[in-house]
N, C-alpha and C positions, 0 to 999 in steps of 0.2 A: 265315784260318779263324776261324770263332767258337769262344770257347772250350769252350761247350757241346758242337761237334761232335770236339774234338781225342779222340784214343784211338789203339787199335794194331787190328792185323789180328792174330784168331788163328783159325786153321783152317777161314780163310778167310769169319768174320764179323768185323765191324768192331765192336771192344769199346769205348766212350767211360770216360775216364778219370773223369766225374762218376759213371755208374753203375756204375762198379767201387766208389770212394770211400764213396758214399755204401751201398752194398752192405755193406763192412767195416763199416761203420757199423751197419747193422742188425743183424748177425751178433751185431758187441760190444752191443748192447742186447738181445739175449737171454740173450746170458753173462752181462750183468751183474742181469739180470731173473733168472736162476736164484740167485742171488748174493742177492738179493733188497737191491740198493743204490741208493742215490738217484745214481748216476751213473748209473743205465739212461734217465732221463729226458733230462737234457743230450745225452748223443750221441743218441737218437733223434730230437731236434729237426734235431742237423748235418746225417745220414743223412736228415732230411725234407727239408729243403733241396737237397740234393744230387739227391736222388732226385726230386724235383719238376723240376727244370734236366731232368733225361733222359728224364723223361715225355713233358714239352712238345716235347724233340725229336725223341721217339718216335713223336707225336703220338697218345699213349694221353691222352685227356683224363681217362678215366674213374680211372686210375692216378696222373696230376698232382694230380688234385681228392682223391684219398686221403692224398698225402703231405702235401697242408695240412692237410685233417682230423688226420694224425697229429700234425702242428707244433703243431695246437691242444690239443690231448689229451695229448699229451706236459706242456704246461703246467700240464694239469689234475690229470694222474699225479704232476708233479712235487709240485705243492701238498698232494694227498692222503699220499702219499709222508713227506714233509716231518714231518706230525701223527703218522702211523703211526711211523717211526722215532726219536723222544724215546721210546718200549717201553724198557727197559734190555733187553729181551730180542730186540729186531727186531722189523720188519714180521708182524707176525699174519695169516699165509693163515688162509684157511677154504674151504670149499665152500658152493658157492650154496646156498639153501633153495628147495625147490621153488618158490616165485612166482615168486624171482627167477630162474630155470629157464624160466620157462616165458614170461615177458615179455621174456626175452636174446632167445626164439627167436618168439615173435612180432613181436618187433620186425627181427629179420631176415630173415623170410618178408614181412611189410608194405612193408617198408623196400624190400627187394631188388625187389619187383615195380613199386613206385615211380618207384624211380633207374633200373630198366632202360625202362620205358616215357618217363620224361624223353628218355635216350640215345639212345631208337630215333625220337623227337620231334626232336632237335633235328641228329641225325647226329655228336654226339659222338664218339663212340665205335664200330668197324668190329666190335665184339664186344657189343651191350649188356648182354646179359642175364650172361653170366660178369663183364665188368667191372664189372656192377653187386652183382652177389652179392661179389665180392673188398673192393669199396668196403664195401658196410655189416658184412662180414664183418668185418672189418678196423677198424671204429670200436667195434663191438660188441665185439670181443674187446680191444680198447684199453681203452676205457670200465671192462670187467672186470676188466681187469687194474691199473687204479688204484685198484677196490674192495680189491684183493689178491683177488681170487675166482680158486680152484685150477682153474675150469669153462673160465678164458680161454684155457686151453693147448688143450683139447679145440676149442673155434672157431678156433682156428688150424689147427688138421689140416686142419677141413675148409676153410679157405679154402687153404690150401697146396695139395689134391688139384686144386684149376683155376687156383691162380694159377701153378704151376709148367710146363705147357703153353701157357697164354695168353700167359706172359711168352717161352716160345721161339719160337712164332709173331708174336711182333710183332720180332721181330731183338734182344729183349735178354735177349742171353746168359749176362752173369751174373747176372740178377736170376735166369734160370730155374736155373740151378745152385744159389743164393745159396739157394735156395725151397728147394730139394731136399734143402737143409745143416738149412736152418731144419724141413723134417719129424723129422730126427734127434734137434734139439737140443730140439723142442718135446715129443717122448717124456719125453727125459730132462728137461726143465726140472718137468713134470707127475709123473715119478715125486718129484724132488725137493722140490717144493712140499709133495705130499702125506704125505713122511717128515716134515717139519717140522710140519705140524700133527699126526700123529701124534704127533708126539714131544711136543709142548706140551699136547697131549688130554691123556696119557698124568701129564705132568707135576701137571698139572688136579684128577687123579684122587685122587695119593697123600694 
């Protein structure tokens, strides 16, 4: 058996042990994204890795072609990352300023209409138009979250409310769980961020 397909039977779906792995992987890059630590970049490269192997086996192309995005982004995050915390006090959230508001979300309305008509062109993808909103979803709110922008937890909700269905209708079952963990932590990662610039505002002020 290829190692890609090895995993268990649980409750009568077939779980692959690369998408559980790489799954834990994601999880701990949002605990360590709340954390706000230059460890969240390294494991979400492994978690890309891993997660791309189950894509492909998934045959979600539109979901493989994301976790590269993220491997690439992850490097980017990591470099931005890197500058930001020499701070003596840590990485600096902020919230976006309305431009950068409003070109997050044009570029994810352009974007989305783009990658889904590519998908529905080339039969990548059995879902184009959600796997294509997931996919820029998903880079967009990457991309934000190496600004340190407090706005990237919000893009993540909304790509969580369709990747968390999409990922149970394609048979992968922890990713749609894993999704479902990730709308919880992404509340609290977003309250957290935003105590921290308050408290630095605040600090700003005296």
């Amino acid at each position: 058996m290829n190692w890609t397909q090895a995993g268990i039977t649980l409750l009568g779906q077939k779980v692959l042990w690369i998408d559980l792995a790489g799954n834990v992987c994601a999880l701990a890059t949002v605990w360590l994204a709340i954390r706000r630590t230059i460890w969240t970049w390294p494991v979400q490269l492994a978690g890309s890795v891993l997660l791309f192997a189950a894509s492909v086996q998934a045959h979600i192309t539109g979901n493989a072609l994301k976790q590269a995005m993220f491997g690439a982004l992850a490097v980017y995050g990591w470099l931005r990352w890197r500058r930001g915390a020499k701070d003596p006090e840590g990485l600096a959230v902020r919230p976006g300023g309305a431009r950068e508001r409003v070109v997050l979300v044009a570029v994810m309305v352009a974007a989305t209409a783009a990658v889904a008509a590519f998908f529905t062109a080339t039969g990548w993808s059995w879902a184009p138009l959600p796997d294509a909103y997931i996919f820029v979803g998903s880079a967009v709110a990457t991309y934000a979250q190496g600004k340190a922008l407090i706005d990237f937890w919000w893009i993540w909700v909304a790509v969580d409310l369709v990747g968390v269905p999409l990922a149970f209708a394609s048979g992968l079952v922890v990713s749609g769980v894993v999704y479902g963990i990730f709308f919880v932590l992404v509340l609290l990662g977003f309250r957290e961020w935003r105590r921290q610039y308050m408290s630095r505002l605040e600090v700003a002020t005296i």
